[in-house]
C-alpha positions as CSV (number, residue, x, y, z in Angstrom):
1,X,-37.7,-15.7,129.1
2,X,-41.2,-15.1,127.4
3,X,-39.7,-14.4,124.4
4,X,-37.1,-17.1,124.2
5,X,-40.0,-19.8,124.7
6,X,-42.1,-18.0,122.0
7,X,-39.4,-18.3,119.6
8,X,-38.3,-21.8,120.0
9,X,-42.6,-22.6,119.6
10,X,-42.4,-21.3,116.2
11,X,-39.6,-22.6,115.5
12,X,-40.7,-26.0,116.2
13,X,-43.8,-25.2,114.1
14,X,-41.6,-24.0,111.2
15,X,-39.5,-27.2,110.9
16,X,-42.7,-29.4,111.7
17,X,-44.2,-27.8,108.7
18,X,-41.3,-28.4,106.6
19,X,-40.7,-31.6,107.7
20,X,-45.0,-32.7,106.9
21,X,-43.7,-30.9,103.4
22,X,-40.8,-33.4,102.8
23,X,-43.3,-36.4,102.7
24,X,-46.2,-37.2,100.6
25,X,-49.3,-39.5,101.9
26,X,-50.3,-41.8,99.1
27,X,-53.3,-44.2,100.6
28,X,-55.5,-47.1,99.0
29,X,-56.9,-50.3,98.9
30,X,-55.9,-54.0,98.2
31,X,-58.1,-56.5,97.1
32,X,-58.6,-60.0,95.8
33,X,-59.5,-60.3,92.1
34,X,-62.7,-61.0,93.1
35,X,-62.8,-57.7,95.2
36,X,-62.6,-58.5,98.3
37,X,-60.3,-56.6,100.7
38,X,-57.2,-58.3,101.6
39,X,-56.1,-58.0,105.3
40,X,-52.4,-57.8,106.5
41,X,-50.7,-57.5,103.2
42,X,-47.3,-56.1,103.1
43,X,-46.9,-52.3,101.4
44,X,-43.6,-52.0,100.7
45,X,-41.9,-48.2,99.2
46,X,-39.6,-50.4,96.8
47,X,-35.6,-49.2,97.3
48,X,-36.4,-48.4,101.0
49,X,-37.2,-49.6,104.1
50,X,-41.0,-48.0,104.3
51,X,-43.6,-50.3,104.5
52,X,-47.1,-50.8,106.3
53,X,-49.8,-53.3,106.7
54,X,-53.2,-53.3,105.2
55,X,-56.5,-52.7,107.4
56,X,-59.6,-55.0,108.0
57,X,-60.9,-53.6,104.8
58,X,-57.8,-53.4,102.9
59,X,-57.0,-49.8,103.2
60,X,-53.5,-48.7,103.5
61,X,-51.5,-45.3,103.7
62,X,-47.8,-44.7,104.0
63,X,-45.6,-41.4,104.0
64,X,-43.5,-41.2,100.9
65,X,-40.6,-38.9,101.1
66,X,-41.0,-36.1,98.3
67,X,-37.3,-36.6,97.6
68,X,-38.5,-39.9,95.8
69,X,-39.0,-39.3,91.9
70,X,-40.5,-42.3,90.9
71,X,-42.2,-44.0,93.8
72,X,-43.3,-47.6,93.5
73,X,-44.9,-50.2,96.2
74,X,-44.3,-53.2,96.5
75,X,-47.5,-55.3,97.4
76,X,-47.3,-58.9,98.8
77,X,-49.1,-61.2,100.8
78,X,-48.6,-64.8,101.5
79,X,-51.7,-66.2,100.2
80,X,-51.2,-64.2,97.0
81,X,-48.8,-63.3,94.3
82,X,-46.6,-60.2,94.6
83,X,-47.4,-57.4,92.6
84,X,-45.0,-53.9,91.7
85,X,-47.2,-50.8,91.0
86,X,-45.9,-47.4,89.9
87,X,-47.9,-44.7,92.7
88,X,-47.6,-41.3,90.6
89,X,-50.3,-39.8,92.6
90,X,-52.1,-39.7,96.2
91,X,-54.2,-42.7,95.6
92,X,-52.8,-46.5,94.2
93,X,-55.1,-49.1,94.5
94,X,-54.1,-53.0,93.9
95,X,-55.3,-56.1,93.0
96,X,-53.8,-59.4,93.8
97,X,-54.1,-62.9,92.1
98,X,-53.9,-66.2,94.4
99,X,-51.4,-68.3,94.4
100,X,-54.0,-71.3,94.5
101,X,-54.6,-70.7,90.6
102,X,-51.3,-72.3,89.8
103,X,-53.2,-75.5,91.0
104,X,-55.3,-75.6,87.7
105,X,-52.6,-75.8,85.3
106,X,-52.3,-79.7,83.4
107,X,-50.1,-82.0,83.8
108,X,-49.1,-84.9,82.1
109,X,-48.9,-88.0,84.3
110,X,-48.2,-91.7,83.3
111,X,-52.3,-92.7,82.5
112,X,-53.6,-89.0,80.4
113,X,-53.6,-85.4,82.0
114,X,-55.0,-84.0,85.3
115,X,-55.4,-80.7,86.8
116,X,-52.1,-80.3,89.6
117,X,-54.5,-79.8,92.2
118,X,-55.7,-83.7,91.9
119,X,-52.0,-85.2,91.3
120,X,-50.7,-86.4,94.7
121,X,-47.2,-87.8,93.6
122,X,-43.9,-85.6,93.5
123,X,-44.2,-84.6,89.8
124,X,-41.7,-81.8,88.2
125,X,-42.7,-80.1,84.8
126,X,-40.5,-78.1,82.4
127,X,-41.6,-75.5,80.5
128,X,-40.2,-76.1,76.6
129,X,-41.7,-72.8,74.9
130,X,-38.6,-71.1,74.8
131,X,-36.1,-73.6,74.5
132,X,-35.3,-72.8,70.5
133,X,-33.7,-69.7,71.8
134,X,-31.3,-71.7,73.8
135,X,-28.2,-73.6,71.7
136,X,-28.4,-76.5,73.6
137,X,-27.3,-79.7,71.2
138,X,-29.2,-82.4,73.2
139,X,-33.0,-83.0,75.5
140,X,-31.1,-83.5,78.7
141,X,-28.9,-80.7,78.1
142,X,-31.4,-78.6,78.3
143,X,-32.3,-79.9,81.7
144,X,-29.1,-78.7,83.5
145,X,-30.3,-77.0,87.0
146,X,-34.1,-76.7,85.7
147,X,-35.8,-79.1,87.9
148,X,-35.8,-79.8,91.4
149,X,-34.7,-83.4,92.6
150,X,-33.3,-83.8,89.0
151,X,-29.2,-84.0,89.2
152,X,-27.6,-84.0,85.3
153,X,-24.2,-84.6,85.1
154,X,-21.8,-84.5,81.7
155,X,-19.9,-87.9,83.0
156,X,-17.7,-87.3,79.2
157,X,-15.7,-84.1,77.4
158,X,-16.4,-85.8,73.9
159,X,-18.4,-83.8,72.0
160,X,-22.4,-84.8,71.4
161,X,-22.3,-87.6,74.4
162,X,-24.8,-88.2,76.7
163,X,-25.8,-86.7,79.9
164,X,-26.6,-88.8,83.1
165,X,-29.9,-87.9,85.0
166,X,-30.4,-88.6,88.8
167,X,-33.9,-87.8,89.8
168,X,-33.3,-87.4,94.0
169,X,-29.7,-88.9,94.1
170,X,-28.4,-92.3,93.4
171,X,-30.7,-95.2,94.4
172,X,-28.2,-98.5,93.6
173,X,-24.4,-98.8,93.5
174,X,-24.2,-101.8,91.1
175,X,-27.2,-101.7,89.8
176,X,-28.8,-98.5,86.6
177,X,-29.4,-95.4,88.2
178,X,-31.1,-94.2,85.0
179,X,-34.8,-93.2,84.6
180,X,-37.1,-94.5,82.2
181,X,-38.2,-92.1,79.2
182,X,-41.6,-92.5,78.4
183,X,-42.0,-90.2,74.3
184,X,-45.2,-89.5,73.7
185,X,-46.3,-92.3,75.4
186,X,-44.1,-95.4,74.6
187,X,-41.3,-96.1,77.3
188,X,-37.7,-96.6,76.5
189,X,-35.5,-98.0,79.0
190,X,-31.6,-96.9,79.2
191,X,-28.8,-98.7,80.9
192,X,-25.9,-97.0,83.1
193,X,-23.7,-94.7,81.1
194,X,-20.3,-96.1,81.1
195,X,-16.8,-94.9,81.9
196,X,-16.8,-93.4,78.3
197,X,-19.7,-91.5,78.6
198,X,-21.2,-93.9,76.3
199,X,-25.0,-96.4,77.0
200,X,-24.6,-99.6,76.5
201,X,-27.7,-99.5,73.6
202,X,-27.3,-96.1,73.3
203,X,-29.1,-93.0,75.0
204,X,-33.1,-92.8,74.3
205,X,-32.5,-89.2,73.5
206,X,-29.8,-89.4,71.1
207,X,-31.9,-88.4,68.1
208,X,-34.8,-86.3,69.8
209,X,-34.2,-82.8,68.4
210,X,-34.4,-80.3,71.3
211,X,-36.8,-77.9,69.6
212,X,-39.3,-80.6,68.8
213,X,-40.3,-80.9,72.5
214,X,-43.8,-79.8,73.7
215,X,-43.4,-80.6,77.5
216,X,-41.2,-82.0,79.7
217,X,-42.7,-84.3,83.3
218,X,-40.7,-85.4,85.9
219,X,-42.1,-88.3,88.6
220,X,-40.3,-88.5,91.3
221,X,-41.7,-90.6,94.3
222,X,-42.2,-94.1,94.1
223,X,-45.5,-93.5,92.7
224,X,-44.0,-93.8,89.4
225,X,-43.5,-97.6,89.9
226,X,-47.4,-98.0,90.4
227,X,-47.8,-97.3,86.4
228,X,-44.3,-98.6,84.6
229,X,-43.4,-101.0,87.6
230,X,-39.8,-101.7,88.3
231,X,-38.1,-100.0,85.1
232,X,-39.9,-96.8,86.7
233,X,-37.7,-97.2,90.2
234,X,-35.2,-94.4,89.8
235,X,-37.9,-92.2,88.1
236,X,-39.7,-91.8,85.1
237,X,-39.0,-88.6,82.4
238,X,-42.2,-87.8,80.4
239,X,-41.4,-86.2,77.6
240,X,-44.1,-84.7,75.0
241,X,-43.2,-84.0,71.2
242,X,-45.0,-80.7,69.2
243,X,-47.9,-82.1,67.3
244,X,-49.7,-79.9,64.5
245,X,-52.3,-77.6,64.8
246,X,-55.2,-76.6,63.1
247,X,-55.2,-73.6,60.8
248,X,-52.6,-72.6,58.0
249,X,-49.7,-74.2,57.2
250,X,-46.5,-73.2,58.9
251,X,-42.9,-73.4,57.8
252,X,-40.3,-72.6,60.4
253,X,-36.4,-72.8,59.9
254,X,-34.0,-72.1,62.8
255,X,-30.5,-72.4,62.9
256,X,-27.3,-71.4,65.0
257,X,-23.4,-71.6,64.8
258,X,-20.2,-70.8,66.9
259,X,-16.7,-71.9,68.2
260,X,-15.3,-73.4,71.1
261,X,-12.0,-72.9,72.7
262,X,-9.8,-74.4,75.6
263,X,-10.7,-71.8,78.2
264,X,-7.7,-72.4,79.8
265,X,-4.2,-74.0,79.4
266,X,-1.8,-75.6,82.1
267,X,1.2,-73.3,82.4
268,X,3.6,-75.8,81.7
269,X,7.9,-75.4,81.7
270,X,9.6,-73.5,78.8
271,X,12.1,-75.3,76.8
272,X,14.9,-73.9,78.9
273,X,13.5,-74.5,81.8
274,X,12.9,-78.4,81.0
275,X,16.7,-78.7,80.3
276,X,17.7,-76.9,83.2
277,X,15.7,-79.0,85.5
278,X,16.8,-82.1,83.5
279,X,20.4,-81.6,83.7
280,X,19.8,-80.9,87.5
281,X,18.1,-84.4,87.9
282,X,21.2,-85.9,85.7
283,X,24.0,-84.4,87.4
284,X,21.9,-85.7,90.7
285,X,22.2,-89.4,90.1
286,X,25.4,-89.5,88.2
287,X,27.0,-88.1,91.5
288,X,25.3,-90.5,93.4
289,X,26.0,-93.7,91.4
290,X,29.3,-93.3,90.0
291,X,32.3,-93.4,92.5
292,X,34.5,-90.1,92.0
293,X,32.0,-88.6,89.6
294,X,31.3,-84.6,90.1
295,X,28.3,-82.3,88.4
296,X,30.9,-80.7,86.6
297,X,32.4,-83.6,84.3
298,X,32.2,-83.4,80.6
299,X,30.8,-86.3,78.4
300,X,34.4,-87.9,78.0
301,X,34.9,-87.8,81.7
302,X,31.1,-89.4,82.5
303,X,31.8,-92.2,80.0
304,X,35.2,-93.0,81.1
305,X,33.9,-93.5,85.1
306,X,30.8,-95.4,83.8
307,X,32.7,-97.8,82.2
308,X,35.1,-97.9,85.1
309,X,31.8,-99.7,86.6
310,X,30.6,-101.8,84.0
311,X,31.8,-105.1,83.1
312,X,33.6,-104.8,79.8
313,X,30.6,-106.0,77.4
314,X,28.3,-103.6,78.6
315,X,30.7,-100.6,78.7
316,X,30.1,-97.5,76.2
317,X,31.5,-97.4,72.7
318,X,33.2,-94.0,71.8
319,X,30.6,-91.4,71.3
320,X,27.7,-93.3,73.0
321,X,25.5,-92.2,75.7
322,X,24.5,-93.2,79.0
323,X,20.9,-90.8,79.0
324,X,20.7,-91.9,82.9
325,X,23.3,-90.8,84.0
326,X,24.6,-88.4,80.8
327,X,22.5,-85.1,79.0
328,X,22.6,-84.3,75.5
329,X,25.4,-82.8,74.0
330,X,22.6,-80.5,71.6
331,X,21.7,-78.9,75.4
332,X,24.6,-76.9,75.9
333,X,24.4,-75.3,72.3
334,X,22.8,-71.6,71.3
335,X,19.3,-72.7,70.0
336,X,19.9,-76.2,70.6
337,X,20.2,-77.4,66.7
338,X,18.8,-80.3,65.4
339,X,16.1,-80.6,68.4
340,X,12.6,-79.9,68.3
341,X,10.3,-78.7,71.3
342,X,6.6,-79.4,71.2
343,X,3.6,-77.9,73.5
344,X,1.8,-80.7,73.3
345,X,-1.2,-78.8,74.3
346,X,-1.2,-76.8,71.0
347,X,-0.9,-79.8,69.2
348,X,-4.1,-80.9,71.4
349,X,-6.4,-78.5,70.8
350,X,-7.6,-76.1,68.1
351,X,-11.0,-73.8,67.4
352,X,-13.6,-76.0,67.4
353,X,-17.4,-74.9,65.9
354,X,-20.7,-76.4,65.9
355,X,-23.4,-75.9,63.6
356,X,-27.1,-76.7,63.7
357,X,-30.4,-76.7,61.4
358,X,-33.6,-77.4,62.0
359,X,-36.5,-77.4,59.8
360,X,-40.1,-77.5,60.7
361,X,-43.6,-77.5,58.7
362,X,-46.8,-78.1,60.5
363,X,-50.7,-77.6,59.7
364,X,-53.9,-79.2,59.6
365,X,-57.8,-78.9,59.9
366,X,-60.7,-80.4,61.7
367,X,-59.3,-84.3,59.7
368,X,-56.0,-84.4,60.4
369,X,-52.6,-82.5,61.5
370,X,-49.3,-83.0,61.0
371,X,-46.2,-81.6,62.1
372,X,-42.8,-82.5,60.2
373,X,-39.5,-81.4,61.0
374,X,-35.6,-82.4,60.3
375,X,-32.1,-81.6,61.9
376,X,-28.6,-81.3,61.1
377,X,-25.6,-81.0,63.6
378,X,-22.4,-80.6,62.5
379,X,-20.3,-80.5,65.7
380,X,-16.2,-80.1,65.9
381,X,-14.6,-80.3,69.2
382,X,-12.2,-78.4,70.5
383,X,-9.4,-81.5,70.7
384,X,-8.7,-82.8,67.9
385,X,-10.1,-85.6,65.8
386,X,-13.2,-85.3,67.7
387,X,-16.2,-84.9,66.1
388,X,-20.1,-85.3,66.1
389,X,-22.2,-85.6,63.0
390,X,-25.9,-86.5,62.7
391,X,-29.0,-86.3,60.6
392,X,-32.7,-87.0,62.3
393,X,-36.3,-86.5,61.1
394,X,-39.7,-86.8,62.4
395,X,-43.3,-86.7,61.6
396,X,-46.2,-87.0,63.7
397,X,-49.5,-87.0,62.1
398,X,-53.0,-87.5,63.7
399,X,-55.8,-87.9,61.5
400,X,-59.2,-88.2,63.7
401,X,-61.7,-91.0,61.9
């Protein structure tokens, strides 16, 4: 018995040992980037369920297993941003930025620019630095699922038209349920988009080139109405154009093409399935309306007992037909010659393309800046005889006297 409990003690110490092997300890610190410690952040071993929580000086440590190659943590904390580190050795220290920075960044309101922290109303911003790498054709386009509170909905299929924006839902059922635009600081009222997809005077962003935007503003609460009054009741859009810069002159050209296609078609009946069903319907109401008539009948037969009902000046001539009640000879024939059958869908559509240019040259000095640009669409629809063509420049120049 004295041995048997001295082997299973060093066998417990052999697979503790191997077991403390398996894992690695990797400890550390977080702290604010000010460098103080932060207390009860998360420490997360990313692709597992390992995590701990930081001390009252920051300090952390949690057992990695060794199986892990590449081992990183996961660092969060609700007053801060999250942050991914790579932990390659025993030690991995992190620093953390606030969330309360975001708070500084400008805004553009309805009177100038403040600092987010000081603007009280609902206000949604969009961020146009990358939006030349999208092919959208039109400004509100571009705004498809990017705000908040902002609904756009393509109310037509034709090609170039309009979108409808809803800033937090619909706010009159006779009445506009549009926004005011407000460019670069001069409003433009729209009215209500009609059944066509079409504005009544025509959509305030019909000829603003996508690429030429700086900024994009959103008010949403009835704070708006404060500034622009009642035009500003369903919202107000503030939209900011690119202005020149100081320093060397700059030329930029960007352009983009491709085709559009029915992504689907309705599976629709075969030629010979048409005339099969037709005849069906045929045979049904001639043997319904005609005393003594049967499916099986030929022509001659049909017009002899449809005239048998008629009065004699409206009884068929030799030859005619009766198409309610009588098919078309042409049916019953191999090929059916002399008829044509049309998919009216491929008459419909085709392969449409769209093709856009933009030009752009912009400079200045401590005196004045400019920035220039130009655009081209050339748009065919998939359906066709629809089609979408403009042309559209714009300068802005300030010159400080």
């Amino acid at each position: 018995m004295k041995k048997t409990g001295l082997l299973l003690c060093l066998l417990f110490f052999v697979l503790g040992n191997i077991a403390w092997a398996q894992n690695r300890q990797i400890t550390g610190t977080v702290n604010d980037d000010g460098g103080k410690p932060v207390v009860d952040a998360t420490v997360l071993v990313k692709g597992t369920t390992i995590s701990t929580k930081t001390g009252a000086e920051g300090q952390y440590s949690v057992s990695v297993p060794s199986s892990l190659v590449k081992v990183e943590l996961v660092v969060s904390h609700v007053n801060f941003d999250t942050r991914t580190i790579s932990a390659s050795g025993s030690t991995a220290n992190v620093s953390l930025e606030p969330k309360d920075k975001k708070l500084d960044d400008v805004v553009v309101v309805g009177y100038g620019t403040q600092k987010k922290k000081n603007v009280t109303g609902a206000v949604a911003q969009y961020n146009a630095e990358k939006l030349d790498e999208r092919p959208v054709q039109r400004v509100d386009q571009a705004l498809i699922g990017q705000m908040a509170g902002v609904q756009v909905k393509q109310t037509s299929g034709g090609v170039g038209k309009p979108f409808s924006i809803n800033i937090r839902g619909t706010g009159s059922i006779s009445a506009g349920n549009e926004p005011l635009y407000v460019i670069d600081g001069f409003p433009i009222s729209s009215e209500n988009n009609n059944s066509a997809g079409n504005f009544e005077n025509g959509s305030p962003l019909d000829n603003l080139n996508p690429n030429d935007i700086e900024s994009i503003q959103v008010l949403k609460d009835a704070a708006a109405a404060a500034i622009y009054g009642s035009r500003a009741s369903n919202g107000v859009v503030l939209i900011t154009t690119k202005k020149g810069k100081r320093g060397k002159n700059q030329i930029a050209f960007n352009t983009y093409t491709g085709i559009t296609k029915a992504g689907k078609k309705i599976d629709l009946l075969s030629a010979e399935e048409w005339i099969e069903r037709y005849k069906y319907f045929t045979d049904t109401r001639y043997v319904a309306a005609i005393p003594g008539a049967l499916a099986a009948d030929d022509y001659e037969t049909r017009r002899t007992k449809i005239n048998a009902t008629l009065p004699p000046a409206q009884q068929l001539a030799p030859g005619a037909f009766n198409t309610t009640y009588m098919g078309d000879p042409r049916w019953d024939l191999p090929g059916h010659p002399g008829l044509d059958y049309i998919d009216w869908q491929d008459q419909i559509f085709q392969t449409g393309n769209f093709q856009n240019y933009q030009l752009s040259a912009s400079g200045g000095n401590d005196k004045a800046r400019y920035f220039v640009s130009g655009t081209h669409q050339n748009n065919t629809g998939y359906v066709q005889a629809m089609t979408f063509k403009t042309y559209s420049a714009r300068a802005n120049i300030d010159v400080n006297l």
